[in-house]
C-alpha positions as CSV (number, residue, x, y, z in Angstrom):
1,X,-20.2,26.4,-23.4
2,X,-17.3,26.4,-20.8
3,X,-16.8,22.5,-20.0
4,X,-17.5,22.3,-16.0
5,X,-14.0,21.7,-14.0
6,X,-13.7,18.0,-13.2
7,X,-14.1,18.4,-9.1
8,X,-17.7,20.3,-9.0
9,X,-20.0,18.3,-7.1
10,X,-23.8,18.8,-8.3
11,X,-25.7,20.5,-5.1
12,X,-23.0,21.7,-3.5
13,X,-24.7,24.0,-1.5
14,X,-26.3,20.8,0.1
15,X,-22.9,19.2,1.6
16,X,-21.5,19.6,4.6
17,X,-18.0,20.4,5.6
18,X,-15.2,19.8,5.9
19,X,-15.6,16.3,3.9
20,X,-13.9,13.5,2.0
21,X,-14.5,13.2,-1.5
22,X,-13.6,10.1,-3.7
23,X,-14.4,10.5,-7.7
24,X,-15.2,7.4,-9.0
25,X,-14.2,7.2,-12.4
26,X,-10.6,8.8,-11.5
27,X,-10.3,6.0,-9.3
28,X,-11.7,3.3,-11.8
29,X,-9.3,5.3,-14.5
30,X,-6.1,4.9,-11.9
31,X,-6.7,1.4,-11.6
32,X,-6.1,0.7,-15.4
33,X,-3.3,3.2,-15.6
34,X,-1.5,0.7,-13.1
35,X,-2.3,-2.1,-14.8
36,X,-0.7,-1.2,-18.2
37,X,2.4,-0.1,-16.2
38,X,3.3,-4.0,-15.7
39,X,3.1,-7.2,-17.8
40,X,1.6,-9.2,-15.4
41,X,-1.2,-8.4,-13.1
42,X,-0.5,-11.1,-10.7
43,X,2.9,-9.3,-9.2
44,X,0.5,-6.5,-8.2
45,X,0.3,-6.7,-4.5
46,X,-1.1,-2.9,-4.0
47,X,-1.3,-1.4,-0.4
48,X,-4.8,-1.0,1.2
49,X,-3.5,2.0,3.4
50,X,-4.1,4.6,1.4
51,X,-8.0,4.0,0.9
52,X,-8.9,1.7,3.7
53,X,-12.3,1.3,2.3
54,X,-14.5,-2.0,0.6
55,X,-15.7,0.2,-1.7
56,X,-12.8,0.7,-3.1
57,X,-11.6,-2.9,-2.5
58,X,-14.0,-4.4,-4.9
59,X,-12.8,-2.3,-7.8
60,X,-9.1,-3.6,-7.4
61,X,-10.8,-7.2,-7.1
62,X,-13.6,-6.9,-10.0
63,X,-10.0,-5.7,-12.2
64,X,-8.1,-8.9,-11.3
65,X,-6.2,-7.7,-8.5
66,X,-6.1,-10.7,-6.0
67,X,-3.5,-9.9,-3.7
68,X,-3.1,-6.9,-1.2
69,X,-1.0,-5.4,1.5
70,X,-1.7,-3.9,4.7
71,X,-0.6,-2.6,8.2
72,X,-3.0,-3.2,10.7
73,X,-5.4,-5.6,11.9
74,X,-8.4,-3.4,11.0
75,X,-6.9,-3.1,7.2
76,X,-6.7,-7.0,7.3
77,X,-10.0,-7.6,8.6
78,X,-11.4,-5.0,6.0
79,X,-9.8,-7.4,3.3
80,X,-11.4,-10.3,4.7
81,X,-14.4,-8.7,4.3
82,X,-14.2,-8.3,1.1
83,X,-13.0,-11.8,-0.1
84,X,-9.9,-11.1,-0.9
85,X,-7.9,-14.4,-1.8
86,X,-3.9,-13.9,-0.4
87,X,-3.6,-10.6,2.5
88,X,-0.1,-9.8,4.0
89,X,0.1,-7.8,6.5
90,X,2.9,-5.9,6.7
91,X,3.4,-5.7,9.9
92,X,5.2,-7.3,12.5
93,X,2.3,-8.9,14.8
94,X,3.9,-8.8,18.6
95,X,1.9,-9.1,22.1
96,X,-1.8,-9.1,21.6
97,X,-1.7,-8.2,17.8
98,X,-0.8,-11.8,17.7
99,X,-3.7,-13.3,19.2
100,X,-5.6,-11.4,17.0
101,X,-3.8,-12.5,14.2
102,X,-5.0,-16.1,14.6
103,X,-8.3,-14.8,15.1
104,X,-8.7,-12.9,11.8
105,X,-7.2,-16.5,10.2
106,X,-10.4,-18.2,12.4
107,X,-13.2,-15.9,11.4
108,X,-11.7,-15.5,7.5
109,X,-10.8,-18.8,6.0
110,X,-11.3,-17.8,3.1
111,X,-8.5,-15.6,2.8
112,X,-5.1,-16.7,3.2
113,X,-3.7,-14.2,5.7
114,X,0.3,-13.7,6.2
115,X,2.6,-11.3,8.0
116,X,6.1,-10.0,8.8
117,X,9.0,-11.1,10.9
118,X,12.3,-9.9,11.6
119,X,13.2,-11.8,14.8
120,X,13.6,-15.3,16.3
121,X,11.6,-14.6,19.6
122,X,8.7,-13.1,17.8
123,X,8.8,-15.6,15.3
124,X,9.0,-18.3,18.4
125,X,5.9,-17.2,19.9
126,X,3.7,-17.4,16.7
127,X,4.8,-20.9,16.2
128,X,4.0,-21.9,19.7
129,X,0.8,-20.3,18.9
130,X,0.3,-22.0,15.7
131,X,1.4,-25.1,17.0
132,X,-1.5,-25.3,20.0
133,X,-4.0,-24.0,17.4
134,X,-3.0,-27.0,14.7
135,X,-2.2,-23.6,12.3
136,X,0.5,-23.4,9.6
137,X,1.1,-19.9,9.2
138,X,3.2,-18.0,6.3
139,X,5.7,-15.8,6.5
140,X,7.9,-12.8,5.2
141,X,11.1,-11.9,6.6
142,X,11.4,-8.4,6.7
143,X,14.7,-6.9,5.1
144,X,15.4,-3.4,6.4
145,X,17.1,-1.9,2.9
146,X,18.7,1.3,4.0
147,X,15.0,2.8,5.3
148,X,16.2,2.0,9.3
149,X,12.5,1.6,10.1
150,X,12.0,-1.9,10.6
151,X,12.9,-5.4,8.9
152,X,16.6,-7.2,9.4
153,X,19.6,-6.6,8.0
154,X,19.7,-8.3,4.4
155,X,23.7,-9.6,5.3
156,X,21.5,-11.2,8.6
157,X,18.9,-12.8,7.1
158,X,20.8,-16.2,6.8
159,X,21.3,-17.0,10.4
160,X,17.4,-15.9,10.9
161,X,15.8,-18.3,8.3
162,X,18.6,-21.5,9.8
163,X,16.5,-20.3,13.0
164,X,13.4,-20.3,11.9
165,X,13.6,-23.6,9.3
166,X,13.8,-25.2,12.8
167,X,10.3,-23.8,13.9
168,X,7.3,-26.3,13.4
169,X,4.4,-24.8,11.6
170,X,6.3,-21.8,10.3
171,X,6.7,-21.8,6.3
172,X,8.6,-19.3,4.8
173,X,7.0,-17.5,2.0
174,X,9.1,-14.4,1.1
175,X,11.3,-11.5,1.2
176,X,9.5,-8.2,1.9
177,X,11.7,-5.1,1.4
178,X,10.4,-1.6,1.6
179,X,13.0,1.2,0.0
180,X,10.4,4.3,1.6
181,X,13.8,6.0,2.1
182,X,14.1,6.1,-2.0
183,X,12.0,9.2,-2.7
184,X,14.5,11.4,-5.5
185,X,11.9,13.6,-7.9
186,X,14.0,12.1,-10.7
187,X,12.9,8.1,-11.8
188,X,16.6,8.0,-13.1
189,X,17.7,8.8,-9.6
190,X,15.5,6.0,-8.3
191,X,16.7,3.7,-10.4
192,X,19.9,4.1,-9.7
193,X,19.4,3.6,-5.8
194,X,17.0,1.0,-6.4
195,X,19.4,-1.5,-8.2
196,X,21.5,-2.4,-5.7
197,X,18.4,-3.5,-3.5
198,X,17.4,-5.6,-6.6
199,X,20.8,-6.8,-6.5
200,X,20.7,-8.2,-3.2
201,X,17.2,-9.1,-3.0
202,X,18.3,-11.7,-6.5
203,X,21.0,-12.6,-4.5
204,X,19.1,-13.9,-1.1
205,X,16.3,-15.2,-3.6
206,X,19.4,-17.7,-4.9
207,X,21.4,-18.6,-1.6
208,X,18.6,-19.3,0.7
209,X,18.1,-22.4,-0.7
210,X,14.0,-22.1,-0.3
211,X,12.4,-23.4,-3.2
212,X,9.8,-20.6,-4.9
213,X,10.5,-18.0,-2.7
214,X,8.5,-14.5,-3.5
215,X,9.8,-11.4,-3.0
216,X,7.4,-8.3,-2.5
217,X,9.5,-4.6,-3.3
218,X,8.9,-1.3,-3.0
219,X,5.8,1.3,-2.9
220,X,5.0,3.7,-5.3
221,X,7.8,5.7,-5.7
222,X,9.5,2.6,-6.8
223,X,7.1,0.7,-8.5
224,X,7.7,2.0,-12.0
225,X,11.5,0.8,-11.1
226,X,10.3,-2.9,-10.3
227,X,7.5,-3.6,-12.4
228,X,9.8,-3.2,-15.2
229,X,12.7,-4.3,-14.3
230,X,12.4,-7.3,-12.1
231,X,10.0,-10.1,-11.3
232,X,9.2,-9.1,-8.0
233,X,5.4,-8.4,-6.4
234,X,5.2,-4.8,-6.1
235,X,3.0,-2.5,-3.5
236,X,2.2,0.9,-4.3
237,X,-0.5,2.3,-2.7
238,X,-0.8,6.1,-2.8
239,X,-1.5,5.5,-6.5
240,X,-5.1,4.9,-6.4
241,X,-6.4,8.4,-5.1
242,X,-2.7,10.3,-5.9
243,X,-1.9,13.4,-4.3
244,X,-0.8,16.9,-4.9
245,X,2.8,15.3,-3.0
246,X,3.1,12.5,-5.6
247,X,1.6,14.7,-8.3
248,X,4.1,17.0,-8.2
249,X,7.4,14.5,-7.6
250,X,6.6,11.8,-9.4
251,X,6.2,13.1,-13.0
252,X,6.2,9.7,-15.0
253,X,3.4,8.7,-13.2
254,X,0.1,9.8,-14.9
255,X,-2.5,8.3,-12.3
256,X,-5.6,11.0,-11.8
257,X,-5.7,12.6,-8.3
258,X,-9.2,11.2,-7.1
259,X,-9.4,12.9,-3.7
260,X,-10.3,15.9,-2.1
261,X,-11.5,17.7,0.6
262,X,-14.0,20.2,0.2
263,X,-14.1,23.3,2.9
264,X,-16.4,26.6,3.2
265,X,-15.1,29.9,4.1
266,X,-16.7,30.5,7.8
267,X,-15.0,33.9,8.3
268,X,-13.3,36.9,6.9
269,X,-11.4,38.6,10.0
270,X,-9.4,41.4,8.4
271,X,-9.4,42.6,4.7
272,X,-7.3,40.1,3.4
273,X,-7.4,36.9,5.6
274,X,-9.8,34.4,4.7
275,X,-10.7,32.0,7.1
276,X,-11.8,28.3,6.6
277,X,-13.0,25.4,8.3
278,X,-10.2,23.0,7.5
279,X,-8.5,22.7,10.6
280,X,-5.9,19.7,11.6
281,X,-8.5,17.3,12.2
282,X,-9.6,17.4,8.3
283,X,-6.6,17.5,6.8
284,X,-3.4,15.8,7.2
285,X,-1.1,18.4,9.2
286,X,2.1,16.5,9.5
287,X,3.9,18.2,7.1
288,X,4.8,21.9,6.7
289,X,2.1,24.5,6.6
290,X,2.0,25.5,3.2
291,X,2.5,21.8,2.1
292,X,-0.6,20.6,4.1
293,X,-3.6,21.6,0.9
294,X,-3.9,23.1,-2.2
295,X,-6.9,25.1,-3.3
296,X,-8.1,23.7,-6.7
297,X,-10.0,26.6,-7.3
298,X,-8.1,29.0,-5.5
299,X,-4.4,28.2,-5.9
300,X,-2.8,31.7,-5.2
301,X,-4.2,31.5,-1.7
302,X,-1.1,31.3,0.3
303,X,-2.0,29.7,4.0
304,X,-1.1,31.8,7.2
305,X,-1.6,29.6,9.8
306,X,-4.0,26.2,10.6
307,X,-5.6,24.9,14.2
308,X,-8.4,22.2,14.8
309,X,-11.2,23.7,13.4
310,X,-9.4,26.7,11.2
311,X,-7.2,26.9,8.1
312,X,-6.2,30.9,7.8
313,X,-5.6,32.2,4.3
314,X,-4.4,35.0,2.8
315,X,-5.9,36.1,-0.8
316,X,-4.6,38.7,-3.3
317,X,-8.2,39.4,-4.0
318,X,-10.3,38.9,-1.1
319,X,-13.6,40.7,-2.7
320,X,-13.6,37.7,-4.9
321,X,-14.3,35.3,-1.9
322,X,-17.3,35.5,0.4
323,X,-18.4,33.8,3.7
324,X,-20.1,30.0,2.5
325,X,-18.1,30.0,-0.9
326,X,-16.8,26.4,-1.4
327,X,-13.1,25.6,-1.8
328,X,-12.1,22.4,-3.8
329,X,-8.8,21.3,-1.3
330,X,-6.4,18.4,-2.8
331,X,-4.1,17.4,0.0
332,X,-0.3,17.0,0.0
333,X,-0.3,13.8,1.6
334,X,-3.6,11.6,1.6
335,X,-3.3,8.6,3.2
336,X,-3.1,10.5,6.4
337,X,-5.9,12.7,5.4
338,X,-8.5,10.0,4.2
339,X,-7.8,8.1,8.3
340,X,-9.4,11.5,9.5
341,X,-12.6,10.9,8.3
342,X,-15.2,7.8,9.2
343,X,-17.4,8.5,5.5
344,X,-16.1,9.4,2.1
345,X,-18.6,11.6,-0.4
346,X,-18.0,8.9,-3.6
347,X,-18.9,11.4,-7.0
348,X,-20.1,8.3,-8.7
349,X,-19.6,7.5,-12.8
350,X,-23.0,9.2,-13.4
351,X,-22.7,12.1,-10.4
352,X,-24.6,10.4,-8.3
353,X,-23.7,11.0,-5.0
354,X,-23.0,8.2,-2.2
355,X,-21.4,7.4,1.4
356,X,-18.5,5.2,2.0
357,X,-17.0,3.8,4.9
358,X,-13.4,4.5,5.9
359,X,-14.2,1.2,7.7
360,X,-10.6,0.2,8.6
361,X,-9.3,3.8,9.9
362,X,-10.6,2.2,13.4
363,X,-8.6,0.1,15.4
364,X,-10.9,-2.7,15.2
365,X,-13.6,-3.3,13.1
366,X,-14.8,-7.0,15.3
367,X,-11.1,-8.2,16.1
């Protein structure tokens, strides 16, 4: 008997589309496959960005995983939620993202929260802040390392930590340097541009003078770079639902794509378009057309054009395909694509079938 392709869901004729689906076990599986890529689990730091979702949060905890990454507020508070023990958030916290800052630290004591600075006058008004509210809060300076996105200059970051040694209830904690910029197909290649970050970073870690000073490197292109070849915390993030992106540039890396979306044809307008109903608002659009989805079961569709509510197709063999036929979609970039949705469609280890939150896609979960 023909083994079943991995991505069937049981009763599919019962689902509704477009929709998110996680696969459990691939997810389960991707967590260990990180794990053996580094000697010690503790300098795992993965970011929450990619899955935004307790669910998914628990698995990383139940495998030993006690400290996380993420960008907003909601991300943070979803973390809180779930217990987890050390949270940075990667972001810089300015105007009322500060307030609410303290408040996540209020409501979740028992995580210990941190974030991001880059600046003297942001840095001032968090320490005013934390002095009135008898707070001592931790921080990472952020080192921009050739992305130009955010962070300070690493040649900089001297005359910024004299600055802020001088602010009361401001600890230092870290260096925080993201190298997104370093995203070659070839590991060599992003070993090569990774080492003279390392370099630097090894250097600050000795001349600050700050006694047990963390650093926290790269994302997943990266990570294979400084798991084994430094003693930093590393952050991937994309690894723990992969994508067909990262699947195809990022050969060395053997984690399971655990993600899809799933789509019906709703239409057959000429005799060779197909037409279905993953528009822009189901899957993540921000790259170029034809590097947007890929049809697991129909990979020699080649896409026409996409709107909303529509992804147009055109198919060698359109007799094959009727209206209602499901189409197994695994996007090119999935972070963006799992913030669309609000509910996931988890395949569980047995095929069970269950709902989970995207609870930190919103804004604001209660902060």
């Amino acid at each position: 008997m023909m083994q079943q392709d991995w991505y069937i869901i049981p009763n599919e004729e019962t689902l509704e589309t477009p929709a998110l689906v996680f696969y459990e076990t691939r997810i389960r599986e991707n967590i260990g496959i990180l794990k053996g890529m580094i000697k010690d689990v503790g300098r795992l730091r993965p970011h929450v960005k990619t899955h935004k979702c307790l669910e998914i949060t628990h698995m990383l905890i139940d495998a030993g995983i006690n400290k996380f990454k993420c960008a907003t507020i909601a991300e943070a508070e979803m973390l809180g939620l779930a217990k987890a023990k050390d949270v940075l958030l990667a972001y810089q916290p300015v105007g009322e993202n500060i307030n609410r800052f303290f408040k996540l630290i209020d409501q979740y004591s028992g995580t210990s929260f941190s974030c991001l600075l880059d600046n003297i006058e942001t840095a001032s008004a968090i320490s005013d802040m934390a002095v009135s509210k008898n707070k001592v809060i931790e921080i990472y300076i952020d080192l921009n390392v050739g992305m130009n996105r955010t962070g300070i200059l690493p040649e900089l970051a001297f005359g910024l930590v004299k600055a802020l040694l001088n602010l009361p209830h401001i600890i230092i904690k870290g260096l925080h340097a993201y190298d997104g910029h370093i995203h070659d197909s070839s590991i060599d290649v992003r070993s090569q541009k990774a080492e003279p970050i390392i370099a630097q970073l090894h250097h600050l870690k000795e001349t600050l003078g700050i006694e047990h000073l963390a650093v926290i490197a790269g994302g997943t292109p990266t990570f294979p770079v400084y798991a084994k070849h430094t003693d930093f915390d590393c952050s991937p993030g994309t690894f723990i639902l992969w994508d067909k992106g990262y699947q195809d540039a990022f050969a060395e890396q053997q984690f399971n794509t655990a993600a899809l979306v799933i789509s019906r044809i709703v239409s057959k307008p000429t005799e060779d378009l197909i037409c279905t109903d993953l528009g822009h608002k189901a899957v993540a659009a921000e790259k170029d057309l034809k590097n947007r989805v890929f049809f697991l079961n129909a990979p020699q569709f080649d896409v026409q054009s996409q709107s909303e509510e529509h992804l147009v197709l055109k198919a060698e063999n359109p007799g094959n395909y009727k209206v209602g036929d499901m189409l197994y979609g695994l996007p090119y970039h999935i972070c963006p694509t799992v913030a669309l949705y609000e509910k996931a469609l988890c395949v569980g280890d047995n095929q069970s079938l269950k709902y989970w939150d995207i609870i930190s896609r919103k804004r604001k979960i209660t902060i």
